[in-house]
N, C-alpha and C positions, 0 to 999 in steps of 0.2 A: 504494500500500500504506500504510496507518493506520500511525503510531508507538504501538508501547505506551507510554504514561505514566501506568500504573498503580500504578508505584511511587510518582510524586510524590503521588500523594492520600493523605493524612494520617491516612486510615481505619485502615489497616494497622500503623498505630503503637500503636493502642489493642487491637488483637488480640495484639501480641510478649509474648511468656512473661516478656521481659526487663522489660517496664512492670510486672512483678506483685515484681522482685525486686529489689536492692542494686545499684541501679546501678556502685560500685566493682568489681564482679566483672567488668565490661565493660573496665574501666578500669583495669588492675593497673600498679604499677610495673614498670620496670623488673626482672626476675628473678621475679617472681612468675609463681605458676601462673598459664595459661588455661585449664585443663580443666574450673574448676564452669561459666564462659560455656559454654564451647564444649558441653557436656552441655546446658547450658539450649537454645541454640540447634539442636543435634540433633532436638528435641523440639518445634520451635518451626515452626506452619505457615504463618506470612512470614516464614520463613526468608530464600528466594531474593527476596521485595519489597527484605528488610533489607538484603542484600547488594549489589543492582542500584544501593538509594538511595546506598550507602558509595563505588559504585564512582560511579556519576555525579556525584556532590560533592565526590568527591577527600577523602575522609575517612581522616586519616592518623593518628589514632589509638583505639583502643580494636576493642572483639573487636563485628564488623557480621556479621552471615549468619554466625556462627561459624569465621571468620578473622581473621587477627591481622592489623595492617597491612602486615605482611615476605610473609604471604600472599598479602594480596591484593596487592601490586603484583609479586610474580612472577607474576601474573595466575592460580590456582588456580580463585578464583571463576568464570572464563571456562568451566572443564570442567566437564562432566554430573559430577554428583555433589556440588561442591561443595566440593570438596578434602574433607581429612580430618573427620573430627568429635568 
């Protein structure tokens, strides 16, 4: 059976809604909202690439597939849906 590694091609970065917008919105401090991210990522159709790449990198900060890092490592991203949005 093939491995998808669809995610690691670099293509997919230039389609995210997030490459059109403020990167800081990805990136809040501490106590700040994520709901403009996680709206932008809603709407976003490498959504699940985004996600896949955060989680295979161990990406421990900022809002990937429209989760927060507290998200993805209770693993949310793992379930149909995508956790909240």
């Amino acid at each position: 059976m093939a491995t998808d590694v669809s995610f690691l091609d670099p293509v997919w970065h230039r389609e995210a809604l997030c490459a059109e917008t403020d990167p800081d919105a990805f990136f809040p401090d501490r106590g700040e909202s994520t709901r403009a991210a996680k709206r932008i990522c809603a709407q976003c159709d490498v959504r699940r690439q985004c996600l896949d790449y955060a989680l295979a990198h161990d990406h421990r900060f900022g809002i990937w597939g429209g989760l927060t890092p507290r998200e993805r490592h209770r693993g949310e991203g793992r379930q149909p849906g995508l956790g909240h949005g």
